[in-house]
C-alpha positions as CSV (number, residue, x, y, z in Angstrom):
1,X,-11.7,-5.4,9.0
2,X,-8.9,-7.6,9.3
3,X,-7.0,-9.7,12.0
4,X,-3.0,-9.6,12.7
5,X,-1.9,-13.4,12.6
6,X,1.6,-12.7,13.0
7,X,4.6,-10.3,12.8
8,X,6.7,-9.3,9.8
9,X,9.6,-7.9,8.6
10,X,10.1,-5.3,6.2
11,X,13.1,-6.3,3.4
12,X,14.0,-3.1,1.3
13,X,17.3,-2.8,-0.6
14,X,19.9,-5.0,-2.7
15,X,23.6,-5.3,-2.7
16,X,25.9,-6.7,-4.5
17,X,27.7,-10.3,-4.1
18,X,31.4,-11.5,-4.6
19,X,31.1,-11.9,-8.2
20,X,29.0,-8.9,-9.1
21,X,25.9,-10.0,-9.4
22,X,22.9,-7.8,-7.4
23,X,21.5,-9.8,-5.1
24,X,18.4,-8.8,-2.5
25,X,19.7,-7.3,0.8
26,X,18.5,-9.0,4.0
27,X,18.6,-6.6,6.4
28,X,15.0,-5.5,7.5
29,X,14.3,-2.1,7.1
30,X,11.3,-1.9,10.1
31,X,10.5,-5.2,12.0
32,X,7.6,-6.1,14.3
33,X,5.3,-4.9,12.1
34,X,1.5,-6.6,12.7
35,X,0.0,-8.1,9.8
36,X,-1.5,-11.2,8.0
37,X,-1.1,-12.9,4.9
38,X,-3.8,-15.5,2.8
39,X,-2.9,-17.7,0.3
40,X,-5.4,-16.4,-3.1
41,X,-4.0,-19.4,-5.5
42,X,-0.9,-21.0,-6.2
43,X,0.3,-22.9,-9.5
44,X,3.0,-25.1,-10.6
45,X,5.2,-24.3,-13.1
46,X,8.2,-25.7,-15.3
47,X,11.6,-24.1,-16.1
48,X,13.7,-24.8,-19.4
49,X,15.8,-26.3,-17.1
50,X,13.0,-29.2,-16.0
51,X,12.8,-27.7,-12.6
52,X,9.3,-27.3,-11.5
53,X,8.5,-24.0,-9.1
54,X,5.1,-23.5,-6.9
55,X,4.4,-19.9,-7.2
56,X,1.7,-19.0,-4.5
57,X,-0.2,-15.6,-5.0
58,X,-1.4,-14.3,-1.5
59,X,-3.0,-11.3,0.0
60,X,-1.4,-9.5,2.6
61,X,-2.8,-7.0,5.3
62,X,-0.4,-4.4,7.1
63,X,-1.7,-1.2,9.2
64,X,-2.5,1.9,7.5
65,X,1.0,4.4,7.8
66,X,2.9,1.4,7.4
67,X,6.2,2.4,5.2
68,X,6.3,-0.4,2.5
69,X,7.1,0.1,-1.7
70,X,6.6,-2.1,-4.5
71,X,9.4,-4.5,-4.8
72,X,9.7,-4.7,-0.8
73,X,9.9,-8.3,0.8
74,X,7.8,-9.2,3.4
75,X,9.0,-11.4,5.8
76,X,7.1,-13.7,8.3
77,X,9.2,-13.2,11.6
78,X,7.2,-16.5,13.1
79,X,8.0,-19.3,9.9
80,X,11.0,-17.1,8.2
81,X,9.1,-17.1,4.7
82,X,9.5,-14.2,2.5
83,X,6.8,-12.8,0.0
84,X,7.7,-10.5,-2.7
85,X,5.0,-7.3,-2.9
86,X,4.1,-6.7,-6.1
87,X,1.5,-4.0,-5.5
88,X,0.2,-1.6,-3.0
89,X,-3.3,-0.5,-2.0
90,X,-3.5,1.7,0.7
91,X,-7.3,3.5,-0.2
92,X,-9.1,2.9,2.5
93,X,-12.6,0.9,1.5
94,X,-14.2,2.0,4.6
95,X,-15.9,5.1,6.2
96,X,-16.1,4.4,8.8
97,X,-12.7,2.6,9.6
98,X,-9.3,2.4,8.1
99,X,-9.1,-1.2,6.8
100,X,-5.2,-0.7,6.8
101,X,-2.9,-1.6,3.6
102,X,-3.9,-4.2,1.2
103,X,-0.6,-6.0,-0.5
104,X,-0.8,-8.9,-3.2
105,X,2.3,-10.8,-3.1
106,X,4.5,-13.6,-4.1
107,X,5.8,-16.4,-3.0
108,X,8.1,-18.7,-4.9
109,X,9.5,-22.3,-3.5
């Protein structure tokens, strides 16, 4: 069983900027969407280019039916932070209730 924290967003979709390059869209798709999000681990790492990035790997809860796809961004409507879903599990673990969608996601800074 799980506990909505906040509402989110659903990002779907890129489009293309003035110079040609693809670039995600930012339109939500569905919004108001009751959900939580946990931070699993996070880890620093370093580009060629000597920048360092904080990747955070979290786990995300959305209620079962809820139309979301690999690749989707998940966006908190509270803080404005976006995660990127990598994967999907939406078997429910439970007889006896639905325990919802299960996401693990992304989050780079």
């Amino acid at each position: 069983m799980w506990l909505a924290t906040s509402t989110y967003s659903i990002l779907r979709g890129s489009t293309t900027d003035s110079f040609g390059d693809q670039k995600d869209r930012d339109v939500p798709t569905y919004t108001g969407i009751k959900g939580s999000v946990m931070l699993v681990r996070a880890g620093v790492t370093t580009e060629s280019e000597g920048r360092a990035q904080t990747i955070s790997y979290l786990v995300g809860r959305l209620p079962a039916g809820t139309d979301v796809q690999n690749g989707d961004r998940l966006q908190d409507e509270k803080t404005g932070e976006t995660f990127i879903i990598d994967s999907i599990d939406s078997n429910p673990r439970s007889p006896i209730f639905n325990s919802g969608i299960r996401l693990e996601l992304r989050h780079v800074s």
